[in-house]
C-alpha positions, 0 to 999 in steps of 0.5 A: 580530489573532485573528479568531474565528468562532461555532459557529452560523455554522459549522454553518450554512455546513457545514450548507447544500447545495453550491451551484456556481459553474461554469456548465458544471457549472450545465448539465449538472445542469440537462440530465437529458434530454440524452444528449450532456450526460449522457454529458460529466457521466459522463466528468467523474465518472470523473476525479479531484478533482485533474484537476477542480480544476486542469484544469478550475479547479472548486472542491470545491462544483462537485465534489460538486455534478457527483458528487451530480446535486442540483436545487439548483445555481444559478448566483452 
């Protein structure tokens, strides 16, 4: 069995903002005014994709969400 995806649907999904599925990095995206939170979102930039993703179970999204800071992160 062959499963087949169009063009438009991929460059759609490549196309939307990363969203996030992990509440820690929810909040401390949403906590831009809270030096305690900034401080942890800083110690986890500083830790490699690896570390991230099986210490602490984050998907690829919830990395580039945590590095890019964007408004957009929304619980799912």
């Amino acid at each position: 069995m062959t499963v087949q995806f169009s063009r438009k649907a991929q460059t759609a999904l490549s196309a939307s903002p990363p969203v996030t599925r992990s509440g820690l990095v929810c909040r401390l995206v949403r906590a831009c005014n809270d030096p305690g939170k900034e401080r942890i979102r800083k110690w986890l930039i500083d830790l490699d994709d690896a570390q991230l993703q099986s210490g602490l179970g984050l998907t690829v999204e919830d990395i580039a969400v945590l590095r890019t800071g964007t408004k957009t992160a929304s619980l799912r």
